[in-house]
C-alpha positions in Angstrom: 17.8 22.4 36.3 16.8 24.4 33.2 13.5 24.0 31.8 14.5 21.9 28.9 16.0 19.3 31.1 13.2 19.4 33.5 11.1 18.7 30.4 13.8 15.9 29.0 13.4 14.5 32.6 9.7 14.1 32.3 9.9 12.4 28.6 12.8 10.1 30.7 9.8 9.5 32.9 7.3 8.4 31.2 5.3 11.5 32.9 5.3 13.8 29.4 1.8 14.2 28.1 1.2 13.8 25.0 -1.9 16.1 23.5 -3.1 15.2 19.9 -5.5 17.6 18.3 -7.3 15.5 15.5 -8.8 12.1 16.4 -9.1 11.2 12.5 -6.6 8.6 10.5 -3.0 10.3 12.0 -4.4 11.2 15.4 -5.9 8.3 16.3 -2.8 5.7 15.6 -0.4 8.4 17.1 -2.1 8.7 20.1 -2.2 4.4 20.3 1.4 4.4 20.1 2.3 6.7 22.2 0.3 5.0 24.9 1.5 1.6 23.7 5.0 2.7 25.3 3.5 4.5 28.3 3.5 7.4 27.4 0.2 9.6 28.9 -2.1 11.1 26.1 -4.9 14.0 25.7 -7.0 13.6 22.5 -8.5 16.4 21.4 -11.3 16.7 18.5 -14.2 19.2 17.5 -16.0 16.2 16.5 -18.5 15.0 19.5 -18.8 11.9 17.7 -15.6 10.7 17.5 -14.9 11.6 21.4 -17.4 9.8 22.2 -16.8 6.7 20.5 -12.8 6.7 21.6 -14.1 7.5 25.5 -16.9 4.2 25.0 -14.5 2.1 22.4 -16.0 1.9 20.1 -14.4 1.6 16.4 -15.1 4.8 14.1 -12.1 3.5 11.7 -12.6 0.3 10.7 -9.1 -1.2 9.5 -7.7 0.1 12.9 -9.8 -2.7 15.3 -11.3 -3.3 18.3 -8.6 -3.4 20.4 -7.0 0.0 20.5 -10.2 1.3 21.4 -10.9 -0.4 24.0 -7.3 -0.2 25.8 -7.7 3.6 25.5 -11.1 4.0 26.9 -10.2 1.6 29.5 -6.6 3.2 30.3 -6.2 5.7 32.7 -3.4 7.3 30.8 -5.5 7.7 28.0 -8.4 10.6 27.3 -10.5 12.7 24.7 -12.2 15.1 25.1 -14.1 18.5 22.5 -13.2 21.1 26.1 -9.9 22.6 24.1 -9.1 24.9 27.1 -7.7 21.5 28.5 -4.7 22.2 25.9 -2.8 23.1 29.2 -2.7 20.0 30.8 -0.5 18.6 27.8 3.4 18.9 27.5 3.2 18.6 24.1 0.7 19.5 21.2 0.9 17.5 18.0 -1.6 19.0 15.3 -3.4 16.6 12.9 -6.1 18.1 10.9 -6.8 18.4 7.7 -5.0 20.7 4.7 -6.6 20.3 1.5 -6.9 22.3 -1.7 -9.5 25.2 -2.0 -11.7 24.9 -5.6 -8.8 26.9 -7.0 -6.1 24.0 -6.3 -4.6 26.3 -3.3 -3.9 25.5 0.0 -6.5 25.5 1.9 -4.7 26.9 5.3 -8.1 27.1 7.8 -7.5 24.2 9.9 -4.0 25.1 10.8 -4.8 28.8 11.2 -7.8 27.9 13.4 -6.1 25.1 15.3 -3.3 27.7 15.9 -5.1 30.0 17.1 -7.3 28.0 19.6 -3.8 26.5 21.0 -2.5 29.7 21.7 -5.1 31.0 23.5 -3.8 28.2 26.6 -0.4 28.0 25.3 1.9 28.0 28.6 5.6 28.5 29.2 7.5 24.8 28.3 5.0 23.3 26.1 5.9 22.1 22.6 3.8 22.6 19.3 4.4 20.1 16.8 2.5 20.3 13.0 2.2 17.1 11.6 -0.1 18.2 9.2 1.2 17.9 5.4 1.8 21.7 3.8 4.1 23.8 2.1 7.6 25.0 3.1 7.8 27.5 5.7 4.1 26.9 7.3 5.5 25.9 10.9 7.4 29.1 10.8 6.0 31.8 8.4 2.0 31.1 9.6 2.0 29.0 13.1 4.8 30.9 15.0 3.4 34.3 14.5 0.3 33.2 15.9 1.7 31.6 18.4 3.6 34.5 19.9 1.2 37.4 18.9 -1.7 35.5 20.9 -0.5 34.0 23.8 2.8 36.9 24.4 5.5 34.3 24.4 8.4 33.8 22.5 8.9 30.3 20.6 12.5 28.8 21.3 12.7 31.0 24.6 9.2 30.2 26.4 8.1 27.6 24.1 9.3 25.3 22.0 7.7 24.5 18.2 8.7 21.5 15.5 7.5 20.3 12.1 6.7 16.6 12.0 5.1 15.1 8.9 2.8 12.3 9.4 3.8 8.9 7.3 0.6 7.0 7.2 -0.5 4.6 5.0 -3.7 3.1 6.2 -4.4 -0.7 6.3 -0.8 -1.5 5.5 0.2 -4.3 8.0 3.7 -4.4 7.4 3.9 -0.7 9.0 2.1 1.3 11.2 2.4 4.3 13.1 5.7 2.9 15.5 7.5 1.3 12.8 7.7 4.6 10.4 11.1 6.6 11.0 10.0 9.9 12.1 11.5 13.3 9.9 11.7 15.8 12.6 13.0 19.5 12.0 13.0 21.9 14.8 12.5 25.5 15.5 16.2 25.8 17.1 18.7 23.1 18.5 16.2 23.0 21.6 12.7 22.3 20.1 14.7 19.9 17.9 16.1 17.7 21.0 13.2 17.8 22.6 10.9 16.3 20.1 13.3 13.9 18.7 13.3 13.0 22.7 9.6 12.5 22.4 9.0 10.7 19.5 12.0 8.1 20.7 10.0 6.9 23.0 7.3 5.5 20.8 8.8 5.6 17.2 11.5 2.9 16.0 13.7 5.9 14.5 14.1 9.8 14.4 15.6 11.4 11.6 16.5 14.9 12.7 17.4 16.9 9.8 18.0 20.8 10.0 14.7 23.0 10.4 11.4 22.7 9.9 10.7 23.7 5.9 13.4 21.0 5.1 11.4 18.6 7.2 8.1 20.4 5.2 10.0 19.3 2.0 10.7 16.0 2.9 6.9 15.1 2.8 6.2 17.0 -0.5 9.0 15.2 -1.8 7.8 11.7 -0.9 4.8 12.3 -2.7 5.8 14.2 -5.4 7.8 11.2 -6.4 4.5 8.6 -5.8 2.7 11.0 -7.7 5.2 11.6 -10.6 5.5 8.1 -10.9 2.1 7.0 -11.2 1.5 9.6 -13.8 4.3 7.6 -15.9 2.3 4.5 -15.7 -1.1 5.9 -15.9 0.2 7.8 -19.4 1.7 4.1 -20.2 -1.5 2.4 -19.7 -3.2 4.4 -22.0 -0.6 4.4 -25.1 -0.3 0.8 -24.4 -4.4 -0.1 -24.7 -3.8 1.6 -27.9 -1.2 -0.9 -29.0 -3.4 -4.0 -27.3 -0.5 -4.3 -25.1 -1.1 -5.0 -21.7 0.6 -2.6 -19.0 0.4 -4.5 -16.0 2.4 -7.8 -17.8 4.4 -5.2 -19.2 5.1 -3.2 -15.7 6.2 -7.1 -13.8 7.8 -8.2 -16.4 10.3 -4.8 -16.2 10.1 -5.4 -12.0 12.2 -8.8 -12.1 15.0 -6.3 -12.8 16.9 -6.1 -9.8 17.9 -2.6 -9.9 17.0 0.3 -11.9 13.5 -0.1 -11.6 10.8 0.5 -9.2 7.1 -1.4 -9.8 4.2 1.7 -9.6 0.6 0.4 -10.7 -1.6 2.2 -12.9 -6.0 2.9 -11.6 -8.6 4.9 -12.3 -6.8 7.9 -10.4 -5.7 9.3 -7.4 -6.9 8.8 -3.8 -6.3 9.6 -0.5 -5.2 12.9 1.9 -1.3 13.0 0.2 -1.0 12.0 -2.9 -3.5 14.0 -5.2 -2.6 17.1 -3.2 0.5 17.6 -1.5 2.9 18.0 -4.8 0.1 21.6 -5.8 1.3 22.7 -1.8 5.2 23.0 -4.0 3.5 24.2 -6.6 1.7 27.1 -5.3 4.6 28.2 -3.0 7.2 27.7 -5.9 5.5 30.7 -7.4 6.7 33.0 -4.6 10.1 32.3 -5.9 9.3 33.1 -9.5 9.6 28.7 -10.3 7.7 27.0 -11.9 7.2 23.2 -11.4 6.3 22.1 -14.7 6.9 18.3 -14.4 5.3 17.9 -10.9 1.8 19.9 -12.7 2.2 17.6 -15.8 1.9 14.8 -13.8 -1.5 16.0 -12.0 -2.7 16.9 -15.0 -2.4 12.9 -16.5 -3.4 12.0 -13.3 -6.5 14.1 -12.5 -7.5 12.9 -16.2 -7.8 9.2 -15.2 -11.5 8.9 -14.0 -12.7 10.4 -17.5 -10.4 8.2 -19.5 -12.4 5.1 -16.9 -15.6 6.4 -18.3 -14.5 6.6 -21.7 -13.4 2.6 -21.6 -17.0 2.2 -20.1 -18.5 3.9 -22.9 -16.7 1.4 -24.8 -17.8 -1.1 -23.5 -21.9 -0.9 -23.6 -21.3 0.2 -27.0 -19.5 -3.5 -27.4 -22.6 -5.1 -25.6 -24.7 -2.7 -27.8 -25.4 -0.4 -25.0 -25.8 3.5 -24.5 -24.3 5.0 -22.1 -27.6 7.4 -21.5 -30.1 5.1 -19.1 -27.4 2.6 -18.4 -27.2 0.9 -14.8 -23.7 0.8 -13.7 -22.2 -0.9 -10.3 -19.0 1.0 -9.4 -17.1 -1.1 -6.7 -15.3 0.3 -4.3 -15.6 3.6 -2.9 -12.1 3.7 -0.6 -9.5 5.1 -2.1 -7.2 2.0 -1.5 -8.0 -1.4 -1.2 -9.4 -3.1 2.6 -10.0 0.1 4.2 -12.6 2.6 4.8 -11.1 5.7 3.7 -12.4 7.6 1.1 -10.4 11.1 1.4 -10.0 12.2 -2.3 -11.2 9.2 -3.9 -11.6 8.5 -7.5 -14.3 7.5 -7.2 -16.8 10.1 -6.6 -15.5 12.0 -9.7 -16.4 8.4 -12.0 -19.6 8.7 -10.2 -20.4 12.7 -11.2 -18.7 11.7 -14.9 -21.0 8.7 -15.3 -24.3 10.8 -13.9 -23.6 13.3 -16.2 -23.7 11.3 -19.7 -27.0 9.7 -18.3 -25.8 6.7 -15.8 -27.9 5.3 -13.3 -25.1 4.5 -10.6 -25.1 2.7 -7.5 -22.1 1.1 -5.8 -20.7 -2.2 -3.6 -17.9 -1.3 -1.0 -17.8 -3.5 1.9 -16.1 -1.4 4.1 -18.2 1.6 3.5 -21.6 1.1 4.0 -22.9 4.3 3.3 -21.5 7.3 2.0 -20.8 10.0 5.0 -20.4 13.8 4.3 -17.8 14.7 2.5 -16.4 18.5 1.6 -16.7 18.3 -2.1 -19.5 15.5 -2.6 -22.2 16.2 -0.7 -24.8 14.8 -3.3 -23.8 11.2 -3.0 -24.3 11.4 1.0 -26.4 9.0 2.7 -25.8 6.8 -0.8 -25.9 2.9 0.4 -23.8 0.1 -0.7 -25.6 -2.5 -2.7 -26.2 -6.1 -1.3 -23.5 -8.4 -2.7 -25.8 -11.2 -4.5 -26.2 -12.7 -7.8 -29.7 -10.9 -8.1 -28.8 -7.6 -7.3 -25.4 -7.7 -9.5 -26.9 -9.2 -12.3 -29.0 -6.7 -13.0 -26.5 -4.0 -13.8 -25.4 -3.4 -17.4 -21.7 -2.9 -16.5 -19.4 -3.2 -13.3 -16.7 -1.1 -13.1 -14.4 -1.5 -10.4 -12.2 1.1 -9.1 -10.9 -0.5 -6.0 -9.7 -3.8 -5.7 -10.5 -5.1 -2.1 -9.1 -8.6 -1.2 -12.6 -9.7 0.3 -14.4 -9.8 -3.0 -15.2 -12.9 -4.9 -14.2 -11.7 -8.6 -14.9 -15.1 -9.9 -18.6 -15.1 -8.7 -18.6 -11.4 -10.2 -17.4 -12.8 -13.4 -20.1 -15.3 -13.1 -22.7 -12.8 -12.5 -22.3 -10.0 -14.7 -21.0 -10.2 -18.3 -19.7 -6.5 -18.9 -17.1 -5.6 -16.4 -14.5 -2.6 -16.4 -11.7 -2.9 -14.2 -9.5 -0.1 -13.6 -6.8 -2.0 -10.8 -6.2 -5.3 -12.6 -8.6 -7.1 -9.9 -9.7 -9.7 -12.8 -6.5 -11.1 -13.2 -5.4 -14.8 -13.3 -9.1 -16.3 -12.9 -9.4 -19.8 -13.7 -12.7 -19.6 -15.9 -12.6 -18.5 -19.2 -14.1 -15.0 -18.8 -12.0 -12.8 -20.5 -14.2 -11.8 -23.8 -16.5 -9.5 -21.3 -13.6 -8.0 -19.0 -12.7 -4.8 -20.7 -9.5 -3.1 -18.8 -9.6 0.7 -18.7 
């Protein structure tokens, strides 16, 4: 039996172990699925923390529950651990870390590089490498393989097998998680190719092979290049209609009860989260190799990296309409997550309307109750340790202007309406309330 059916046999199995390095907001859901179908998993992490809490279960990301944690710390097909010479023990090594931009909008390549390298110091003959991380076409092949072969002295699609994966997540949405995403798959050679559509059959509801791994590198940037593009549109609309006293969000459900030829994108105070704000600069930035230039995709980035001072501008607005300066104003910013009902706060919008409002002279403070504190992040560090207000009529009162920049479902905007008569809301959260409140809700 040739290795690759050997291999096949095991995923037939159920035997196949699948290692994950990355516990975070991919890793953690992959590895739950795979073990939800039987599959045995290896979590791998730098992060002591996070080890710990999956090997005691206890929750580290909120929206994801109690439950997973729990079955994996009690399973005996399920295990973390920081000790990465254990990399040998797994059949397969899916890579989930992080790839964001450098201060110069670049990719920022480190994780991937550093992963790569500490998986091929116990890389072994049969195993399979999988990147799953989002990036720019031709990273699985032009950067990992390399390394791969020059440190561990194999040969990938002979010894061992590699694949490009992209992770599809999109936290706290309960119509689809992890299992019920179709899985892009593209494959360094017809081998590598079969044997991690094989793989990810057993846990994912559909595999869509396509032909190598930079198409399956585009596909990703693609996705989000078209999010992106689109919420630039009606973030550009929002503020040309203000001007007009036209309201985009009647405007933008209105044009949705067309039943073709139209797809609904909302308007905020920016973007948020791991994909969206940076993946299309990944196209970008390798488009210049080729001597293109993606003019469209860096219009769009520019409208939407533009939002959170156009926010602060409506706010200025509006102490100047309650006969307020900006400099010495308190202001409550709610929401800290980038999205609403979750606790993730990669990239958010947030923290730049936070620097923008310190800077003209704000006194800010925030409400998020997902986030109770602010942890480290790589480009805020000065609002760590920060703590989310208590949600009472006392302590919201007192602020001179809310703004909120995410909408979570668990907030009582009516008693907010009720509590504080200057409010700036960036994600349409004030909406349909039955009191009469709208002379001090100022959209932006």
């Amino acid at each position: 039996m040739s290795q690759l059916d050997t291999l096949l046999k095991k995923i037939e199995d159920r035997t196949y172990t699948v290692g994950i390095v990355g516990l975070g907001y991919v890793g953690l859901p992959l590895m739950w699925t795979f073990h939800q179908n039987d599959m045995p998993v290896l979590g791998f992490d730098i992060d002591e923390k996070k080890v710990e809490n999956l090997k005691n279960g206890v929750t580290y990301i909120k929206h994801l529950g109690t439950e997973m944690m729990e079955t994996l710390a009690n399973s005996d097909k399920a295990d973390a651990t920081t000790d990465f010479s254990r990399l040998d023990e797994a059949d397969a090594i899916l890579l989930c870390v992080p790839t964001p931009l450098d201060h110069h909008r670049e990719p920022d390549m480190s994780y991937v590089e550093q992963t790569t390298k500490t998986v091929s110091k116990y890389l072994r003959k049969g195993q399979l490498v999988i990147l799953e991380s989002t990036t720019w076409p031709g990273t699985t092949e032009e950067l990992m393989i390399p390394i791969l072969e020059k440190n561990s002295g194999l040969k990938a699609d002979k010894d061992f097998y590699v694949a490009y994966s992209p992770e599809r997540e999109d936290p706290g949405n309960p119509n689809f998680n992890t299992a019920k995403i179709p899985k892009v798959v593209g494959g360094h050679g017809a081998e590598a190719l079969q044997l991690a559509t094989a793989m990810y059959d057993t846990a994912i509801v559909q595999t869509v092979p396509v032909s190598d791994c930079k198409t399956a590198e585009a596909v990703k940037l693609t996705e989000n290049i078209f999010r992106s593009v689109n919420i630039a549109l009606v973030n550009e609309l929002k503020v040309v209609y203000e001007a007009m006293d036209i309201d985009v969000h009647e405007v933008i459900d209105a044009a949705a009860t067309k039943p073709f030829g139209f797809m609904k994108f909302t308007p905020g105070p920016g973007l948020g989260g791991h994909c969206i704000p940076i993946d299309p600069f990944y196209l970008t930035w390798k488009a210049r190799e080729f001597e293109k230039h993606t003019r469209f995709i860096e219009l769009a980035g520019e409208v939407n990296t533009d939002m959170p001072r156009y926010v602060v501008e409506r706010t200025m607005h509006a102490l100047n309409t309650h006969k307020k300066a900006m400099n010495g104003s308190k202001i409550l910013v709610i929401g800290l997550a980038y999205k609403p009902d979750v606790d993730d706060m990669r990239e958010s919008p947030t923290f730049k309307i936070f620097d923008l409002l310190k800077a003209k002279g704000a006194e800010i403070a925030y409400y998020d109750p997902f986030i109770p504190e602010v942890s480290p992040t790589r480009e805020h560090a000065d609002w760590t340790g920060t703590k989310s207000i208590e949600w009472n009529k006392e302590s919201v009162s007192e602020f001179d202007a809310v703004l909120i920049s995410t909408n979570h479902s668990n907030i009582d905007y009516t008693q907010l309406a009720n509590w504080n008569d200057c409010i700036i809301d960036t994600r349409n959260a004030m909406n349909g309330l039955e009191i009469d409140v709208q002379n001090h809700i100022f959209k932006a």
